[in-house]
VEXDREN-2710 file (C-alpha; in Angstrom, 1 decimal):
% VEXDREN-2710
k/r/px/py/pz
1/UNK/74.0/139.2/41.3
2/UNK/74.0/137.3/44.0
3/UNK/72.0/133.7/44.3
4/UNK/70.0/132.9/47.4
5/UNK/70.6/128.9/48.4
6/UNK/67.9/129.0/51.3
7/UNK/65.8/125.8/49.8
8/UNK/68.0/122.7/51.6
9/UNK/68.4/121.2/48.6
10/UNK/70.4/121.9/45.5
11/UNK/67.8/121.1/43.5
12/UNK/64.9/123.0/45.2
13/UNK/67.9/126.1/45.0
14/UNK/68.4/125.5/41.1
15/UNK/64.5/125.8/40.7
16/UNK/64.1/128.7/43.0
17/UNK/66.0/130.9/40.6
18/UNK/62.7/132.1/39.2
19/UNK/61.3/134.3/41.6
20/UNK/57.5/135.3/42.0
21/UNK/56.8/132.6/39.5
22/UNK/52.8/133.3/39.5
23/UNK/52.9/137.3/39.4
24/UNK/56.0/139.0/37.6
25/UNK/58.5/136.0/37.0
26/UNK/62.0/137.5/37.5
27/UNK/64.7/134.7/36.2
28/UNK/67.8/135.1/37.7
29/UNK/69.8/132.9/35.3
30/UNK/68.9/134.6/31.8
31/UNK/72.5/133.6/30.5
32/UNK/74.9/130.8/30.3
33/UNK/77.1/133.0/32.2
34/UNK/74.5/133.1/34.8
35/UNK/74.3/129.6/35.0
36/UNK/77.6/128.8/34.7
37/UNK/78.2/131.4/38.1
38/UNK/75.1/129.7/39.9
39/UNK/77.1/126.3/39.2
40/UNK/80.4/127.7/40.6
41/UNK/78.3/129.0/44.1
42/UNK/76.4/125.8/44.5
43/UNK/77.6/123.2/47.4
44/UNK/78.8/120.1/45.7
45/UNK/78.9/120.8/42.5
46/UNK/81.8/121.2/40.4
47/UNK/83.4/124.5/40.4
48/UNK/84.0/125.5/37.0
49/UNK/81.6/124.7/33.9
50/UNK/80.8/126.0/31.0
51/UNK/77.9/126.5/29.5
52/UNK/76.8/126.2/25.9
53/UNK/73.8/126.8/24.6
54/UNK/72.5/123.2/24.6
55/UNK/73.4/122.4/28.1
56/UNK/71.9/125.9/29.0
57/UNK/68.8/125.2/27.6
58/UNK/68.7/121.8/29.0
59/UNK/69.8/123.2/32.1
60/UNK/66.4/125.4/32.3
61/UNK/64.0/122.7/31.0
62/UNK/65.4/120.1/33.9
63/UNK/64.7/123.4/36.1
64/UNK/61.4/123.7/35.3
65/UNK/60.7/120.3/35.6
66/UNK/61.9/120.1/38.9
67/UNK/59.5/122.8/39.9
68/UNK/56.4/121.5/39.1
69/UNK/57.5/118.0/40.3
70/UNK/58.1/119.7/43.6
71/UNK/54.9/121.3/43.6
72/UNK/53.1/118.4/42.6
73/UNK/54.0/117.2/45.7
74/UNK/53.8/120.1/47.7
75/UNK/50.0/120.0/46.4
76/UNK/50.0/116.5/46.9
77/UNK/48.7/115.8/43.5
78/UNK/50.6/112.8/40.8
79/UNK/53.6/113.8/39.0
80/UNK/53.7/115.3/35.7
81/UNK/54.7/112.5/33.4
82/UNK/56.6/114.9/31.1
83/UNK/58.8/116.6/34.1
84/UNK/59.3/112.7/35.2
85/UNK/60.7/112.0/31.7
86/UNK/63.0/115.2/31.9
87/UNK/64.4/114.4/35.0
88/UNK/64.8/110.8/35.0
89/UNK/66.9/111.5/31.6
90/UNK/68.3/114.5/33.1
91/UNK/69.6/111.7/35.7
92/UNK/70.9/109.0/34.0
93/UNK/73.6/111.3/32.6
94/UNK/77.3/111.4/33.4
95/UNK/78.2/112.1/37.5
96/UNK/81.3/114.4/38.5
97/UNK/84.1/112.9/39.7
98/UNK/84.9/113.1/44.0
99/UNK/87.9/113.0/45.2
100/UNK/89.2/113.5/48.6
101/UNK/92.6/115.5/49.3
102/UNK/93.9/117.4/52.5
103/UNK/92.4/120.5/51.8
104/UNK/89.1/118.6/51.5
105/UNK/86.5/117.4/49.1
106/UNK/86.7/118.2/44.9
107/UNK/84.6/118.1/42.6
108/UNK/85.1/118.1/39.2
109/UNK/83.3/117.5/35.8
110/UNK/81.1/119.6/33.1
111/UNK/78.2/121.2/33.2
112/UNK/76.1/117.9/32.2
113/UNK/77.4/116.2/35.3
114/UNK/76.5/118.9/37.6
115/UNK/73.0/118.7/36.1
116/UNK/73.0/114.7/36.1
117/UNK/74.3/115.3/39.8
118/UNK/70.8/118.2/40.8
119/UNK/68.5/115.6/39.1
120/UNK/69.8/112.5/41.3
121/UNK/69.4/114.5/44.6
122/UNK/66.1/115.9/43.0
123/UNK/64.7/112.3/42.5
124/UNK/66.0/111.3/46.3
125/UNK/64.5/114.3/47.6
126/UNK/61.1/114.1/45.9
127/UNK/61.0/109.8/46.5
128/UNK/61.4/110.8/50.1
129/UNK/58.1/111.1/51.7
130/UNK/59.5/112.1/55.1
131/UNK/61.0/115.5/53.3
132/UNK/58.7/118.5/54.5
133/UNK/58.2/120.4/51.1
134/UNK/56.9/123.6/51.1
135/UNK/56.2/126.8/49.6
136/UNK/57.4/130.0/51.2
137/UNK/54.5/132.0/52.5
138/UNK/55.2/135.3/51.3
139/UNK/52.7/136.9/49.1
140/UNK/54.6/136.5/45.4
141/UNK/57.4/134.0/46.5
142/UNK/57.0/130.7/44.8
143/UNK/59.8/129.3/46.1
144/UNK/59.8/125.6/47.3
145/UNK/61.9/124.4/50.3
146/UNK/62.8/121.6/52.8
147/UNK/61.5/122.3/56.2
148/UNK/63.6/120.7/58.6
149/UNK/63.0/122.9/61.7
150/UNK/61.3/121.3/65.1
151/UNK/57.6/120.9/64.4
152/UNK/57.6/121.7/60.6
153/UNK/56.4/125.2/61.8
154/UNK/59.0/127.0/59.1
155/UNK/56.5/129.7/57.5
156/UNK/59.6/131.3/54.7
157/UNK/62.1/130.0/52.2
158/UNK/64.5/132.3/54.7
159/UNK/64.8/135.1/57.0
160/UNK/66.8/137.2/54.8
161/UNK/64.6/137.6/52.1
162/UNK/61.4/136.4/53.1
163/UNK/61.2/136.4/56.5
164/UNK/62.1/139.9/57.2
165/UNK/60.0/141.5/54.9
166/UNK/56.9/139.7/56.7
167/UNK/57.9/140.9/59.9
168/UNK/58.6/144.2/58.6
169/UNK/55.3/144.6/57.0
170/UNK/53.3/143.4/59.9
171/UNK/55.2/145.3/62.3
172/UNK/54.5/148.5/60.1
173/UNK/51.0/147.7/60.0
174/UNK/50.5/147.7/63.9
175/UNK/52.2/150.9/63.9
176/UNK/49.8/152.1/61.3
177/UNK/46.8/150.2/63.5
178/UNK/47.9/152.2/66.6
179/UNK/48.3/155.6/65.0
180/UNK/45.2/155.3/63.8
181/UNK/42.3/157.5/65.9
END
């Protein structure tokens, strides 16, 4: 399995790995080997970790958390005190360590500073009011992402998966509409 980082945030991307979370809820990280994989492909964070089963169950609560602190403000409504809690704790946890070398920039540390290092940027990105959250408009994806592009006019969390399949389906549909007598 692949995982899909499409959100423009690490955090949003962690949280996205619940698909279709309001129909048929597919979790793409049902083991610690899961997570410890979706660790090792994420941008910035350290590249191996391993994951026990504390740190993988903490790993999905601080997940959760993260998603309905994003929607809250996707919906514009006040934060859930209990996600706050999870992620400001999840935060004040150890950081990796950076270091700079001529092949470029490592990082290094466990599994507890990768997720100490999602919460921070989660807490910047959410504090941010000038971040354009949304949720993708496919029917059935759920996922929350930064819109950056000109306008805010982005409709999907990405082309690939979302984005494509819209098109597709409308584009089918005229066909359909013109067939028709």
């Amino acid at each position: 399995m692949t995982f899909a980082f499409v959100s423009g945030d690490p955090a949003l991307d962690l949280a996205a790995t619940v698909g279709s979370r309001r129909d048929e809820p597919a979790d793409a990280l049902a083991t610690p080997a899961d997570l410890e994989r979706w660790v090792a492909e994420c941008a910035g964070l350290p590249e191996r970790v391993s994951a026990d089963a504390a740190t993988f169950a903490a790993a999905l609560e601080l997940r959760e958390a993260i998603y309905r602190l994003a929607l809250d403000r996707v919906l514009g409504r006040p934060f859930d005190p209990a996600a706050l809690e999870i992620v400001n704790g999840a935060a004040a946890g150890p950081v990796p360590v950076i270091a700079l070398d001529d092949a470029g920039v490592r990082v290094a540390g466990d599994l507890r500073a990768a997720l100490t290092q999602i919460a921070r940027g989660a807490i910047a990105l959410l504090a941010d009011r000038g971040a354009c959250l949304k949720e993708c408009g496919r029917t059935g994806c759920t996922r929350i992402y930064v819109d950056r592009s000109r306008g805010a006019r982005r409709t999907w969390c990405g082309m690939e998966a979302c984005g494509n399949r819209v098109k597709a389906a409308a584009y089918r549909a005229r066909k359909r509409a013109k067939a028709a007598p």
